[in-house]
NUGUMI-417362 format. One record per residue: x, y, z of N, C-alpha, C in turn; chain. Coordinates in steps of 0.2 Angstrom, whole numbers. Last residue first. Layout:
{{X,Y,Z},{X,Y,Z},{X,Y,Z},'A'}
...
end
This chain:
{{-77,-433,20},{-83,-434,19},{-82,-442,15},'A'}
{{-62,-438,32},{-66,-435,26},{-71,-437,25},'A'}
{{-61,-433,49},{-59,-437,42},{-64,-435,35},'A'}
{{-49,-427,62},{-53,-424,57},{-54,-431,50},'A'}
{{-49,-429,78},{-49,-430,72},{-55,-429,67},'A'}
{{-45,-418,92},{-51,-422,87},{-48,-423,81},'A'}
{{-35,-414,98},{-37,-420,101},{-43,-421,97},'A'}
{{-34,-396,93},{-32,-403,96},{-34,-410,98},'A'}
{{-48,-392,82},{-43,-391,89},{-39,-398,92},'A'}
{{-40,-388,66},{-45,-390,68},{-42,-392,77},'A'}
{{-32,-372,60},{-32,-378,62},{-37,-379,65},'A'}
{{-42,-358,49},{-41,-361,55},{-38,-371,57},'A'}
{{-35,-359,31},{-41,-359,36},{-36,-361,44},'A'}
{{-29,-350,21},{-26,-354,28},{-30,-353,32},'A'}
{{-36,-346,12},{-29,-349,9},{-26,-353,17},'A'}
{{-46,-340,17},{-48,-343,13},{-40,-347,11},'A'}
{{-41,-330,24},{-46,-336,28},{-46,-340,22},'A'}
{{-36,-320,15},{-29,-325,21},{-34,-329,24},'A'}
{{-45,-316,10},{-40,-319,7},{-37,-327,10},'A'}
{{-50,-307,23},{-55,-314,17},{-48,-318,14},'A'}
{{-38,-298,22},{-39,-304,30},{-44,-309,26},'A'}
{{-41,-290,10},{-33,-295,13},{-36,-300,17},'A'}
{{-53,-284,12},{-52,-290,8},{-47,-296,8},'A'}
{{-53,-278,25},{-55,-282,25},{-55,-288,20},'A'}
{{-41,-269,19},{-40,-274,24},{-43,-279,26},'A'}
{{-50,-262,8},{-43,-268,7},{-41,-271,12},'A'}
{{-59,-257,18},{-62,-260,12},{-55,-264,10},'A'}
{{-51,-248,23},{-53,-252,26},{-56,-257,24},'A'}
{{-45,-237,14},{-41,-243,18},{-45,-249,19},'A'}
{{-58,-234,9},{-54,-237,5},{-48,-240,9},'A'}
{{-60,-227,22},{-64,-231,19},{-60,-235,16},'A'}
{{-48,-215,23},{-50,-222,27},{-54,-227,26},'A'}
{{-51,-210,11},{-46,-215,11},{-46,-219,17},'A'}
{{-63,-203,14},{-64,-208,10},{-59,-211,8},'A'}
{{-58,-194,26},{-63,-199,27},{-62,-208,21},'A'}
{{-50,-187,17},{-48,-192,23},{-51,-196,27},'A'}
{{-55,-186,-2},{-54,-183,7},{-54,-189,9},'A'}
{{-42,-193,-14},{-50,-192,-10},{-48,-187,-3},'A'}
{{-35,-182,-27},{-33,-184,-21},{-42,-185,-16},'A'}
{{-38,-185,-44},{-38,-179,-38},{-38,-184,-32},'A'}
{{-44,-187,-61},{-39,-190,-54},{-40,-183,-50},'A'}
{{-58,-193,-65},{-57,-188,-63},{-52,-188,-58},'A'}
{{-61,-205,-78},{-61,-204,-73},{-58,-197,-71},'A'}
{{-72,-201,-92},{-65,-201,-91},{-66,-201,-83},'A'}
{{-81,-207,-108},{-82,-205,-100},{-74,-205,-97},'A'}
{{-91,-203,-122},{-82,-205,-118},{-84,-203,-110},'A'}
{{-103,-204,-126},{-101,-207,-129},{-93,-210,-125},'A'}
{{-113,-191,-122},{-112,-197,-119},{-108,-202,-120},'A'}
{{-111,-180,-129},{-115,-185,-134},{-118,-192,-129},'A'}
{{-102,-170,-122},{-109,-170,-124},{-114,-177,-126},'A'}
{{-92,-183,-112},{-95,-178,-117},{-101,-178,-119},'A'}
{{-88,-182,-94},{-91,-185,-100},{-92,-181,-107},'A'}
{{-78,-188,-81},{-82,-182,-85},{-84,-188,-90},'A'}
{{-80,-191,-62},{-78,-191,-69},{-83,-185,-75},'A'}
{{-83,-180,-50},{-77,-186,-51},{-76,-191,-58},'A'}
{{-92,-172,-51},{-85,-171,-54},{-80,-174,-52},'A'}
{{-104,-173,-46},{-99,-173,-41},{-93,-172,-45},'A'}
{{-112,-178,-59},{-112,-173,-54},{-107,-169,-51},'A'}
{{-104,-188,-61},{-102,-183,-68},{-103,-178,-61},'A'}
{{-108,-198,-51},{-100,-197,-52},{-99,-191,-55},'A'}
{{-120,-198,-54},{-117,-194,-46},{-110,-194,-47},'A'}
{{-124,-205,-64},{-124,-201,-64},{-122,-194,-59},'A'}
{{-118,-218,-59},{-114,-214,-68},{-115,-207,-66},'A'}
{{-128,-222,-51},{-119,-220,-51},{-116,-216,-58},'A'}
{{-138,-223,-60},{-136,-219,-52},{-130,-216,-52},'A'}
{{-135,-233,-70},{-138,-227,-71},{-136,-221,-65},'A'}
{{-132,-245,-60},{-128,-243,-63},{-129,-233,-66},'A'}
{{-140,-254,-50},{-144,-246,-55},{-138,-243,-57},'A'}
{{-141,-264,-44},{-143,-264,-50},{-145,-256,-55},'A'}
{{-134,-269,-32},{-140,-265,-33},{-145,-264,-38},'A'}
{{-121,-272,-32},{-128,-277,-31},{-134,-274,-31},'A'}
{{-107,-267,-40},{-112,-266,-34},{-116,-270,-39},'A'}
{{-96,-266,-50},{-95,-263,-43},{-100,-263,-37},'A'}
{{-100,-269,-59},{-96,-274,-56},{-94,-271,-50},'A'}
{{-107,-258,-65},{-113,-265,-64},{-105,-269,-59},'A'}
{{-96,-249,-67},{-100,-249,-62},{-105,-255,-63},'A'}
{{-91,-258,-81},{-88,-256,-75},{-91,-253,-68},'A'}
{{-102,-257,-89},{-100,-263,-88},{-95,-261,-79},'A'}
{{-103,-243,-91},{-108,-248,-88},{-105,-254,-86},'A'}
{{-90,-239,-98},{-91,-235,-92},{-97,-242,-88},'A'}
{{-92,-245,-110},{-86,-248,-105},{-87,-245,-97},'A'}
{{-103,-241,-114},{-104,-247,-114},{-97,-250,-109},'A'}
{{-97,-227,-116},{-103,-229,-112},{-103,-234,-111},'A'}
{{-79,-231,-115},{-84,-230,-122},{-90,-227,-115},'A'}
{{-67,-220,-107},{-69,-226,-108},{-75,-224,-114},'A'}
{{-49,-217,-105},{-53,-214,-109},{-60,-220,-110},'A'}
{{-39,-215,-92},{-40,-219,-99},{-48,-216,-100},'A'}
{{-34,-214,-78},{-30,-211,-87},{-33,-215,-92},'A'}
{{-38,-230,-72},{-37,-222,-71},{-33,-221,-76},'A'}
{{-53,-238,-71},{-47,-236,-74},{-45,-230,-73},'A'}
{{-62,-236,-55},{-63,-236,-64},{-55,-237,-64},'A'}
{{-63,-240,-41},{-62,-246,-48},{-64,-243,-54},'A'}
{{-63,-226,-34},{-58,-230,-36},{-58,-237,-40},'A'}
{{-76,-223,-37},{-72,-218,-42},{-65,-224,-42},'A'}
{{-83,-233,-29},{-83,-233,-34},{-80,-230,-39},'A'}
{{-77,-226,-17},{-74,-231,-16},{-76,-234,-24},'A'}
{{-82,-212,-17},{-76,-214,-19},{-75,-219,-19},'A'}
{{-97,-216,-14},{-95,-217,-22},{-87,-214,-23},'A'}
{{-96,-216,-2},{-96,-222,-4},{-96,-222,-12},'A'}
{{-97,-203,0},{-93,-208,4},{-90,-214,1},'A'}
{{-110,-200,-4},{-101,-197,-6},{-97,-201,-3},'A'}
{{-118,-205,4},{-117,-208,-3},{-112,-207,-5},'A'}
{{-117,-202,18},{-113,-207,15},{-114,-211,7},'A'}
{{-122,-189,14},{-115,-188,16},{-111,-195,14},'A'}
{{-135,-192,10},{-131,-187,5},{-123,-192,8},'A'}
{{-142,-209,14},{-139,-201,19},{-136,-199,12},'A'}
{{-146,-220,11},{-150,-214,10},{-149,-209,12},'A'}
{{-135,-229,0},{-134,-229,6},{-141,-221,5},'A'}
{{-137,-243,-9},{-137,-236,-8},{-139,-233,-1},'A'}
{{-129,-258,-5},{-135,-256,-7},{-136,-247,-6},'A'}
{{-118,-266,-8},{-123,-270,-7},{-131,-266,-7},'A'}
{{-105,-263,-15},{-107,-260,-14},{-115,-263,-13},'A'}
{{-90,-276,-14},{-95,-273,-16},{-102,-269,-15},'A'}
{{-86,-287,-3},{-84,-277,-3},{-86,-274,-10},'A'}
{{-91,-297,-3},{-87,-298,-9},{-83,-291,-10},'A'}
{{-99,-293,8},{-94,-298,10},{-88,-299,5},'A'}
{{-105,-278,5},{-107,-284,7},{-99,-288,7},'A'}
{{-106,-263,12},{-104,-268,8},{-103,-273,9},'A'}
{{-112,-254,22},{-116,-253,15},{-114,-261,11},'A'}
{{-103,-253,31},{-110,-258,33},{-114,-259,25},'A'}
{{-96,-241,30},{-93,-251,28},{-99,-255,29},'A'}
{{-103,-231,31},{-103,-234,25},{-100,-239,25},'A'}
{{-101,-232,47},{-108,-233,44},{-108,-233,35},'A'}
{{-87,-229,46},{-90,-235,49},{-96,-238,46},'A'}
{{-86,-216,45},{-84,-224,41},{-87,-230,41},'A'}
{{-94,-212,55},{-97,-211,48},{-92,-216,42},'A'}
{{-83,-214,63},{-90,-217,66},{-95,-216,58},'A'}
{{-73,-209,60},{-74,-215,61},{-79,-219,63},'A'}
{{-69,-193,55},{-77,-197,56},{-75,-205,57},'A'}
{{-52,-185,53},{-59,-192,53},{-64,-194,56},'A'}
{{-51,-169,50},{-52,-175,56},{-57,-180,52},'A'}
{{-40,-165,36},{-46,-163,41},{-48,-170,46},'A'}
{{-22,-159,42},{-29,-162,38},{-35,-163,42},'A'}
{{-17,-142,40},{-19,-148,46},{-24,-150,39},'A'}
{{-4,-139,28},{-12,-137,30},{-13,-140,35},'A'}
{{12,-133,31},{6,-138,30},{0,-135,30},'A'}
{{19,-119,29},{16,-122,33},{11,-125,30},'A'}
{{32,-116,15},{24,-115,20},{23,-119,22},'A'}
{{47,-113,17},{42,-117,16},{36,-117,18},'A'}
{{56,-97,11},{54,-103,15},{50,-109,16},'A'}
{{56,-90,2},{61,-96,2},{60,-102,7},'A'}
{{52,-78,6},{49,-83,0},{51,-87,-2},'A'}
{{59,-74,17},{54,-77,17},{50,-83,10},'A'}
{{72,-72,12},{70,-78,14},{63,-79,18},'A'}
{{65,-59,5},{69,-68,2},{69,-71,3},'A'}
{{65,-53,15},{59,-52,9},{60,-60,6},'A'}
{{80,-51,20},{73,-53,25},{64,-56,21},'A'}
{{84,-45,10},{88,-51,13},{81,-55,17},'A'}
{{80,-32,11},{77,-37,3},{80,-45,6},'A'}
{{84,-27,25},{73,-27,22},{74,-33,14},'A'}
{{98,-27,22},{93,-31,26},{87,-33,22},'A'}
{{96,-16,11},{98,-23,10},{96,-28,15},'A'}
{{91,-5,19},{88,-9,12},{89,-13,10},'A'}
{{104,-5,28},{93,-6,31},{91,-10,23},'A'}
{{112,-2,20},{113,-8,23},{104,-8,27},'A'}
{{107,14,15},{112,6,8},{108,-1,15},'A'}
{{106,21,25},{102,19,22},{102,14,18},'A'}
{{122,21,29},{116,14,35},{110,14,31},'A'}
{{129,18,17},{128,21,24},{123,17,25},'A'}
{{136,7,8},{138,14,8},{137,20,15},'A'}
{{146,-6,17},{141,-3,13},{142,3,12},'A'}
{{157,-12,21},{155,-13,14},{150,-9,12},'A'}
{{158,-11,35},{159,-20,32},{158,-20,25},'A'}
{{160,0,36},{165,-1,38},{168,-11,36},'A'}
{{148,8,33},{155,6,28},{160,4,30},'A'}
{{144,3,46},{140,1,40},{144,0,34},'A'}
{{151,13,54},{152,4,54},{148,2,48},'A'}
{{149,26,49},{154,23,49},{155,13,52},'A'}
{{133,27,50},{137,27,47},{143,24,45},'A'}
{{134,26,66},{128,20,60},{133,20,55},'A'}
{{141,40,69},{142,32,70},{139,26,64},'A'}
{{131,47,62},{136,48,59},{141,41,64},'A'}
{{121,46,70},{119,43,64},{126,43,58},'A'}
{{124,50,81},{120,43,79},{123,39,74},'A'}
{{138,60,80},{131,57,82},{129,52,79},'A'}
{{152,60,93},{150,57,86},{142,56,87},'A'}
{{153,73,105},{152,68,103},{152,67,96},'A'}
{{167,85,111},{160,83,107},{161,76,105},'A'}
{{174,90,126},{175,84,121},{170,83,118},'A'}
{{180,107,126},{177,100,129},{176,97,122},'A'}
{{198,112,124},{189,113,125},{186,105,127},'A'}
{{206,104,110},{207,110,116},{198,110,117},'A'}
{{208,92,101},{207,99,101},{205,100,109},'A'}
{{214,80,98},{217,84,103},{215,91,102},'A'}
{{203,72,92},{202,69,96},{208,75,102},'A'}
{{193,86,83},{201,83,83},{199,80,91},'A'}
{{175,83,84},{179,85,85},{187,84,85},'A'}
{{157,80,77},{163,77,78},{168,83,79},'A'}
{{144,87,81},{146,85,77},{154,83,80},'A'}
{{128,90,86},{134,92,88},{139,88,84},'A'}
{{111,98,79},{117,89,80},{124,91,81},'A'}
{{110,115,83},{108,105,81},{112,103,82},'A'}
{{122,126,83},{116,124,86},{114,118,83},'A'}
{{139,126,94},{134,128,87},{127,123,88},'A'}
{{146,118,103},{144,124,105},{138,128,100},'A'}
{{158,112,94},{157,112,98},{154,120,100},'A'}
{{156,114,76},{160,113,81},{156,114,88},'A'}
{{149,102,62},{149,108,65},{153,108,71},'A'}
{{158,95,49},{156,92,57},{155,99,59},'A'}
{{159,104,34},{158,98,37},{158,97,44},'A'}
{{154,115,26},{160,117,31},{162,110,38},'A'}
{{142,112,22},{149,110,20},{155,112,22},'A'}
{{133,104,34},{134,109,28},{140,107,26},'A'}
{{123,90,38},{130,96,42},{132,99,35},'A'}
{{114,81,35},{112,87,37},{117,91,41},'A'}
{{122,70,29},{120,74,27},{115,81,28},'A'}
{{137,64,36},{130,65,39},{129,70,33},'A'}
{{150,61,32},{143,58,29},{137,59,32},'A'}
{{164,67,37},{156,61,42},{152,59,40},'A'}
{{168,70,26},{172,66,28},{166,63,34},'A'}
{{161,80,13},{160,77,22},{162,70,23},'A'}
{{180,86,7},{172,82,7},{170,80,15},'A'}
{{189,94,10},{188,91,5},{182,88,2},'A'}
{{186,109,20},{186,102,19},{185,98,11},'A'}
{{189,123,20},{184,121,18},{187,114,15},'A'}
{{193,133,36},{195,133,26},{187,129,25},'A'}
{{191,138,45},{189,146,42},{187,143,33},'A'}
{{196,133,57},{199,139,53},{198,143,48},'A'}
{{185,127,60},{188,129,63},{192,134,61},'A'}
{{186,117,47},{180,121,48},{183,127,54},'A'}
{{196,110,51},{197,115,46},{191,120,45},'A'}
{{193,103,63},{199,107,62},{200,111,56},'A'}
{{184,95,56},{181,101,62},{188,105,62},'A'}
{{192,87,48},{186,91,44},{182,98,48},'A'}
{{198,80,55},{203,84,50},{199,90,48},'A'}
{{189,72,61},{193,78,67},{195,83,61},'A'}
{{184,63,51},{180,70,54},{181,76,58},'A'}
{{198,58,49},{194,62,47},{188,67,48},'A'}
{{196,51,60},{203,54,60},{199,60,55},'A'}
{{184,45,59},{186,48,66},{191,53,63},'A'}
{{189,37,49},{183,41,49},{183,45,55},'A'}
{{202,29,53},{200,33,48},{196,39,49},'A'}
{{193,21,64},{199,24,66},{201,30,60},'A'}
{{187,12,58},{184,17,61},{190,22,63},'A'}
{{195,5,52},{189,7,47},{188,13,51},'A'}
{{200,-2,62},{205,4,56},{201,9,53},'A'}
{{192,-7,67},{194,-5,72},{198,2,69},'A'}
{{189,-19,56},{182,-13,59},{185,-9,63},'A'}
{{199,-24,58},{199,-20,51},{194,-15,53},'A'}
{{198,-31,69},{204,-26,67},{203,-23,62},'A'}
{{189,-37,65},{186,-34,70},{191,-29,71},'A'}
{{181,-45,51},{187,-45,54},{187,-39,60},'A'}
{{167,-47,50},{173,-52,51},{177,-51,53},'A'}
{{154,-40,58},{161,-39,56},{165,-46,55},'A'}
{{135,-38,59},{144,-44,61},{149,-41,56},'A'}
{{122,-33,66},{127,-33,63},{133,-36,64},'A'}
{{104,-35,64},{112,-36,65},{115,-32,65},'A'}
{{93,-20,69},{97,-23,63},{102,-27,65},'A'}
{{77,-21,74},{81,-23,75},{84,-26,70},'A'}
{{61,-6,75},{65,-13,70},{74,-15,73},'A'}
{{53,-7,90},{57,-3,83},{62,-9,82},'A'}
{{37,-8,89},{43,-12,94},{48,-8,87},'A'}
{{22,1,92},{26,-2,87},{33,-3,89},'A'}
end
């Protein structure tokens, strides 16, 4: 396991400099008085495993503890944890337990604030679109049921899109509106694969039918693209048919 990694930034690097310069001074005033015998005011190092005779002195047993930067003898270190310390309260916190904590809930945060990664969409079948646009005849009407599962679903979003959306239908408005959807003549079908599939609802009685809003799969939007591009392009043959070719005259019946 990689061991965790804390910043840390100071804004003012003079003040971190005083900050620390204090703490030192301190620690020294604390082994100079342990030293003689007294008993410092408080642990001035903040380590909480040195007693109360605060920084143990050069030569005693564990964590070797801070010393007067002019006392006599060799030179003891500052430990770990009693450095950590001092720059942690140095930008504000209490000790390096305070400032880990706060990292860890700073880090929690901006997780939850982040934004989740998309979903990938799922891959288009254009070859199974394909084979339901064959289903429909010229007026993109639904010419005849398809006998694959896959491309029935397919092909009954393209029926989910011409009901009304948000409205409340009788039976009698439901039937009317699938009979205009297809050539095949079994309105009954469709009604019934729609409720199925839970692309619309109905009541007990039969009586109200409700279309089922919801986003189609990717398949059956490129359906339903394709189904209005081909009706666009009918449109625009029938409003601006082809010029007749050069050099022949056209005359009327």
């Amino acid at each position: 396991m990689s061991r965790p990694r804390f910043p840390f930034i100071a804004k003012d690097v003079s003040a971190l400099a005083r900050s620390l310069q204090r703490e030192l001074a301190a620690c020294a005033m604390s082994s100079q008085l342990a030293g003689r015998g007294g008993r410092p005011a408080d642990d001035a190092c903040g380590n909480p495993a040195h007693d109360a005779t605060g920084c143990p002195t050069v030569g005693s047993d564990g964590d070797a503890g801070c010393v007067p930067v002019n006392a006599p003898g060799p030179v003891s270190h500052v430990s770990h944890v009693q450095l950590l310390n001092m720059l942690v309260r140095a930008v504000g916190y209490r000790n390096f337990q305070h400032y880990r904590a706060q990292f860890a809930a700073q880090e929690r945060l901006e997780r939850l604030a982040a934004p989740q990664p998309a979903t990938p969409e799922e891959p288009v079948d254009l070859r199974r679109v394909e084979r339901a646009a064959r289903h429909f005849g010229p007026d993109d009407l639904l010419a005849r049921w398809p006998g694959k599962v896959s491309l029935q679903r397919l092909c009954l979003w393209w029926v989910w899109s011409r009901l009304p959306a948000g409205q409340v239908l009788t039976g009698t408005q439901m039937d009317d509106a699938l009979r205009a959807c297809h050539h095949f003549g079994d309105h009954a079908l469709l009604r019934r694969w729609l409720c199925d599939l839970g692309m619309a609802t109905r009541t007990p009685d039969g009586r109200q039918y409700r279309r089922v809003e919801q986003r189609p799969p990717q398949e059956a939007l490129a359906l339903l693209q394709h189904l209005r591009d081909r009706e666009r392009h009918a449109r625009q043959a029938v409003h601006n048919p082809p010029a007749p070719p050069a050099g022949r005259r056209v005359t009327a019946a």
